[in-house]
ZAFIBA-203630 format. One record per atom (N, C-alpha, C): residue number from 1; residue in three letters; atom name; z, y, x. Coordinates in steps of 0.1 Angstrom, whole numbers, padded with zeros to 4 digits. Layout:
BEGIN
+-----+------+------+-------+-------+-------+
:  nr : rest : atom :     w :     v :     u :
+-----+------+------+-------+-------+-------+
: NUM :  ALA :   CA :     Z :     Y :     X :
...
+-----+------+------+-------+-------+-------+
This chain:
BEGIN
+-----+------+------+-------+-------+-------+
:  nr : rest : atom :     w :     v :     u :
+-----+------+------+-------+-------+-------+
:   1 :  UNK :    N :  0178 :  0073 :  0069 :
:   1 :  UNK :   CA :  0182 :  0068 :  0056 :
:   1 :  UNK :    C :  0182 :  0053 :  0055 :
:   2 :  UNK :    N :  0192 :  0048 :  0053 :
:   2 :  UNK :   CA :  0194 :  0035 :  0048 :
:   2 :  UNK :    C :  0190 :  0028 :  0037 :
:   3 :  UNK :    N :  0181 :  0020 :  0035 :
:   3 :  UNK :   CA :  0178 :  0015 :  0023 :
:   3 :  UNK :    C :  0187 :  0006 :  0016 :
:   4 :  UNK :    N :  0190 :  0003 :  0006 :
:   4 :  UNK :   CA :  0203 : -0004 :  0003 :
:   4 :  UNK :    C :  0196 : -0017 : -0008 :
:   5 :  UNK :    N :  0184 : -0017 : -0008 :
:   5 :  UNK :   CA :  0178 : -0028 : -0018 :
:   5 :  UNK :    C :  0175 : -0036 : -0006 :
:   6 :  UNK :    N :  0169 : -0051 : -0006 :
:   6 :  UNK :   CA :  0165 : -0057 :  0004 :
:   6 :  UNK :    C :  0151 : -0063 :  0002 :
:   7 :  UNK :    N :  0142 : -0067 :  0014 :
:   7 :  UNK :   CA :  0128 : -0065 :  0009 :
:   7 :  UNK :    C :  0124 : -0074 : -0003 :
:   8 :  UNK :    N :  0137 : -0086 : -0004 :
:   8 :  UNK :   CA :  0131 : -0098 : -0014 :
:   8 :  UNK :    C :  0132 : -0089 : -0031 :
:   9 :  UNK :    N :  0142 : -0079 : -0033 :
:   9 :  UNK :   CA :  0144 : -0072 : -0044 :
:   9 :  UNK :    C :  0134 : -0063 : -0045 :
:  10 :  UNK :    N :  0129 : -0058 : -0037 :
:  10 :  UNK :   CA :  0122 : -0046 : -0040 :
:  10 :  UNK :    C :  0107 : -0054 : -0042 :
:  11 :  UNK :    N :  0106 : -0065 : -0036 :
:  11 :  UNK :   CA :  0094 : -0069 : -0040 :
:  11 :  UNK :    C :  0093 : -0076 : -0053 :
:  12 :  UNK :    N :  0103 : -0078 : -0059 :
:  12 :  UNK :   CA :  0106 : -0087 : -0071 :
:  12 :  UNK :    C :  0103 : -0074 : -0081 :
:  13 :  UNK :    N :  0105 : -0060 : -0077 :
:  13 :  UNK :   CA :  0105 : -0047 : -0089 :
:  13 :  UNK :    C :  0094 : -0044 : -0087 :
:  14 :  UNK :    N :  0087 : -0047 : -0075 :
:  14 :  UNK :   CA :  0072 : -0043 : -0079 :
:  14 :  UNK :    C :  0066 : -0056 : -0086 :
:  15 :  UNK :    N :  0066 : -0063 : -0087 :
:  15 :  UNK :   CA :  0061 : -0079 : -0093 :
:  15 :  UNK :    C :  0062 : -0072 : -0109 :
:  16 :  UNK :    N :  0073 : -0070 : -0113 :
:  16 :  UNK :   CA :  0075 : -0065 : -0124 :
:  16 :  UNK :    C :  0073 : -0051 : -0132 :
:  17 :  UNK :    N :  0064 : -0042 : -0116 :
:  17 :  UNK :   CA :  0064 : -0031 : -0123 :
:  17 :  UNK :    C :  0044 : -0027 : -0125 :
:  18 :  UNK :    N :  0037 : -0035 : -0117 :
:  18 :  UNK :   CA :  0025 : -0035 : -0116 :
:  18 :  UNK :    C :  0022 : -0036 : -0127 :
:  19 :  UNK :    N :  0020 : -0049 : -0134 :
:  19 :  UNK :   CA :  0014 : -0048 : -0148 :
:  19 :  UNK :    C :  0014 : -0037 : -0155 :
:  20 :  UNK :    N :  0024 : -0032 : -0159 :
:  20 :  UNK :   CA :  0027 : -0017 : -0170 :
:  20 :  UNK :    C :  0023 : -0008 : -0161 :
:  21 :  UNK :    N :  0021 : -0007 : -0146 :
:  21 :  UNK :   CA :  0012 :  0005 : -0139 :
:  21 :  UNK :    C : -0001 :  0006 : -0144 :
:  22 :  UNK :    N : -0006 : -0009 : -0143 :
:  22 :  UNK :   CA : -0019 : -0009 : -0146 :
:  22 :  UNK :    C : -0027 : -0004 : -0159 :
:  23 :  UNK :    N : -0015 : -0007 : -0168 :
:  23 :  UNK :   CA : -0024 : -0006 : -0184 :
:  23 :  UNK :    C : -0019 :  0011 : -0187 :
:  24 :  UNK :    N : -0010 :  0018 : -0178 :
:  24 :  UNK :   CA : -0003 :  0031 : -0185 :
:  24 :  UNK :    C : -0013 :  0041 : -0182 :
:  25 :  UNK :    N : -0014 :  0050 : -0186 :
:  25 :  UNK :   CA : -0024 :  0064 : -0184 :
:  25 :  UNK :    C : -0020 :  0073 : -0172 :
:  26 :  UNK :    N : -0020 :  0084 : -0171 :
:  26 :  UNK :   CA : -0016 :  0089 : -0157 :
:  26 :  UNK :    C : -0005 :  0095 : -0161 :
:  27 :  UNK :    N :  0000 :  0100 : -0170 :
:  27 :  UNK :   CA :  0011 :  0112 : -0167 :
:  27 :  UNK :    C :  0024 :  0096 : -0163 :
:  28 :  UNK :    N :  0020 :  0084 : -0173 :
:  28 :  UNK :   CA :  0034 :  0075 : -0172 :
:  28 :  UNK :    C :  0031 :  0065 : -0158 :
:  29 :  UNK :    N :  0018 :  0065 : -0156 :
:  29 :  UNK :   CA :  0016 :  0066 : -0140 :
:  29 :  UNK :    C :  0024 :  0074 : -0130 :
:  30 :  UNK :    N :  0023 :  0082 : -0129 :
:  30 :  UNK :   CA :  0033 :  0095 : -0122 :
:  30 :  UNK :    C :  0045 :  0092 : -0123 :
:  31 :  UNK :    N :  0052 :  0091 : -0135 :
:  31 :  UNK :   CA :  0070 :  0091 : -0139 :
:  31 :  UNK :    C :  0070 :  0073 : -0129 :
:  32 :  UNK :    N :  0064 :  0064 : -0134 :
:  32 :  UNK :   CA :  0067 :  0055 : -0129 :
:  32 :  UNK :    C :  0066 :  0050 : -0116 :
:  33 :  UNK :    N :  0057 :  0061 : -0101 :
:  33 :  UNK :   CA :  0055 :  0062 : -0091 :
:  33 :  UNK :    C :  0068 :  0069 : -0086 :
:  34 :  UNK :    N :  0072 :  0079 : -0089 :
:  34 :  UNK :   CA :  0085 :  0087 : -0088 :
:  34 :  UNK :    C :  0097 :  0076 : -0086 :
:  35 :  UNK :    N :  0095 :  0067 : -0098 :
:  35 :  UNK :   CA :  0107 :  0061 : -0099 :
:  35 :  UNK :    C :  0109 :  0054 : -0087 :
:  36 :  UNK :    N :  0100 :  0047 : -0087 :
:  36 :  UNK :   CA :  0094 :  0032 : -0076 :
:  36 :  UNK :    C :  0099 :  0040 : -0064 :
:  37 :  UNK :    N :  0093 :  0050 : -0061 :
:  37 :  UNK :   CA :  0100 :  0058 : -0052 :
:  37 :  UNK :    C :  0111 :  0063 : -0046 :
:  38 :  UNK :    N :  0115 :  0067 : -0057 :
:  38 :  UNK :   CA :  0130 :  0067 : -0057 :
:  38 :  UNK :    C :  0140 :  0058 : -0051 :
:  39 :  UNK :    N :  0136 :  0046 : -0063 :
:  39 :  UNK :   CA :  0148 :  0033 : -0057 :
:  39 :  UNK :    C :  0141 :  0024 : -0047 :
:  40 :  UNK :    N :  0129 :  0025 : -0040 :
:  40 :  UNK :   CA :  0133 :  0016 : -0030 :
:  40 :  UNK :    C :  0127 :  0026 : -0016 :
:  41 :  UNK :    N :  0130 :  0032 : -0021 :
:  41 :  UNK :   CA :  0128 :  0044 : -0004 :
:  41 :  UNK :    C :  0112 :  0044 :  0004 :
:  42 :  UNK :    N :  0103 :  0038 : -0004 :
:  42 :  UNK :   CA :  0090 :  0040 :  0003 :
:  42 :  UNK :    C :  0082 :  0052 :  0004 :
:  43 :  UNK :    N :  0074 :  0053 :  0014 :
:  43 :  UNK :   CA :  0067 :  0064 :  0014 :
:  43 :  UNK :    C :  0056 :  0064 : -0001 :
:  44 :  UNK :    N :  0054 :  0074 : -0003 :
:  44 :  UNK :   CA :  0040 :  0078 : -0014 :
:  44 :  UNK :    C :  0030 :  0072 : -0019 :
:  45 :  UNK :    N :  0024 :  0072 : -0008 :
:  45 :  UNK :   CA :  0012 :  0067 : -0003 :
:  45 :  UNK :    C :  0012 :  0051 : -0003 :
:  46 :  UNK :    N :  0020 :  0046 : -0001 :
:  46 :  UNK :   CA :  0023 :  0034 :  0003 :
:  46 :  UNK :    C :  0026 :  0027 : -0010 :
:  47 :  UNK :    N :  0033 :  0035 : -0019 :
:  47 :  UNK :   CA :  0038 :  0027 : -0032 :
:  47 :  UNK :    C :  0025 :  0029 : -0041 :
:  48 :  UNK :    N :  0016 :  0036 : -0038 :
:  48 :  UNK :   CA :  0005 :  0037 : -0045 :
:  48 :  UNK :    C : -0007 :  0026 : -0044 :
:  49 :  UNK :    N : -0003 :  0019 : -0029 :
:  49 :  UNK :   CA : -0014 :  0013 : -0024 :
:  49 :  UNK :    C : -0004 :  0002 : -0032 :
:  50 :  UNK :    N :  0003 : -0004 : -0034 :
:  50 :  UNK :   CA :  0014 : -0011 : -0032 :
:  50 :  UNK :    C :  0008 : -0014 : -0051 :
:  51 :  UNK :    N :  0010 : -0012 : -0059 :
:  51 :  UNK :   CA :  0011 : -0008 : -0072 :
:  51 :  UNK :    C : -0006 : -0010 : -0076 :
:  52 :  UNK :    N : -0014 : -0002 : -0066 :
:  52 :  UNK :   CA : -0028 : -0006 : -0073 :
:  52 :  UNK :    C : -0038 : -0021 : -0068 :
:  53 :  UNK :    N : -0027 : -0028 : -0062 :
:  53 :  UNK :   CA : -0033 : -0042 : -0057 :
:  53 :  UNK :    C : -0039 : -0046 : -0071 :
:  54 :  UNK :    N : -0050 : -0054 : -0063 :
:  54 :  UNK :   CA : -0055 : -0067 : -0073 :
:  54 :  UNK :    C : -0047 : -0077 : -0078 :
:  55 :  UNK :    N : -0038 : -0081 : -0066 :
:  55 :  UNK :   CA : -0032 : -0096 : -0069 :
:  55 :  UNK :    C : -0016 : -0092 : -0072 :
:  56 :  UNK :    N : -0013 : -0100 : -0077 :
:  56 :  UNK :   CA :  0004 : -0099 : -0076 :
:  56 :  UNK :    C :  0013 : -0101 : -0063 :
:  57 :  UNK :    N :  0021 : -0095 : -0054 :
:  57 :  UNK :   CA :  0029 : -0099 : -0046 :
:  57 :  UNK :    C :  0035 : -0111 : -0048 :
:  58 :  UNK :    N :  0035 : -0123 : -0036 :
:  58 :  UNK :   CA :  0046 : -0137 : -0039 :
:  58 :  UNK :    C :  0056 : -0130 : -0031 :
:  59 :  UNK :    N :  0068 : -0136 : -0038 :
:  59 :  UNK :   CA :  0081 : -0134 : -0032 :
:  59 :  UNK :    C :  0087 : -0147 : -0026 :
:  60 :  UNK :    N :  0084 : -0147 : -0012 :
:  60 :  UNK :   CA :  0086 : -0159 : -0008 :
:  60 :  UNK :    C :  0098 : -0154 :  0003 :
:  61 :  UNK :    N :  0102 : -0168 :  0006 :
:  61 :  UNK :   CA :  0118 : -0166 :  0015 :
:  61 :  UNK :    C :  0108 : -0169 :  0029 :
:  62 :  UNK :    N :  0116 : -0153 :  0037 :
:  62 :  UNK :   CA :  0114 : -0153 :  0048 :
:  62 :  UNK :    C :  0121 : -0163 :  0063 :
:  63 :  UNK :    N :  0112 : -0168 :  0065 :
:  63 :  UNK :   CA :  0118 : -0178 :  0080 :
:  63 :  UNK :    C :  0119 : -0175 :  0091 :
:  64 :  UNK :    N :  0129 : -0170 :  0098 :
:  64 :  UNK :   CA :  0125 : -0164 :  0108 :
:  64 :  UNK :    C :  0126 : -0174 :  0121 :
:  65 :  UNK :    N :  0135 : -0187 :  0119 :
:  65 :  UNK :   CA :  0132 : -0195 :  0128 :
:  65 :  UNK :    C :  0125 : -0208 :  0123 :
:  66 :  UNK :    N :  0115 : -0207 :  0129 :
:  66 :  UNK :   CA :  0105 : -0217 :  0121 :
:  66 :  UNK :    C :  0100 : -0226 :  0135 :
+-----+------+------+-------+-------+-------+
């Protein structure tokens, strides 16, 4: 499966989706894991770990020739 967002976007929807993860209870925890899921094709587990950071993700531009 092809992912069709690119990693600078999907990191920009978790930047904006952490906060409201944090303060929501579980059932809107769950709907909002699902989602996350959904649109940027990660595994489970991963968006979980992803979502319950301490820090906020930077979205910085990748260099690849540096």
């Amino acid at each position: 499966m092809r992912l069709t967002m690119s990693y600078r976007t999907r990191r920009e929807l978790l930047a904006q989706i952490i906060p409201r993860y944090r303060e929501a209870d579980q059932n809107q925890k769950q709907s909002m894991l699902n989602e996350f899921v959904a649109s940027t094709g990660y595994n489970r587990k991963y968006a979980i770990r992803l979502l319950s950071q301490k820090i906020l993700p930077v979205v910085t531009k990748i260099c690849r020739v540096c």
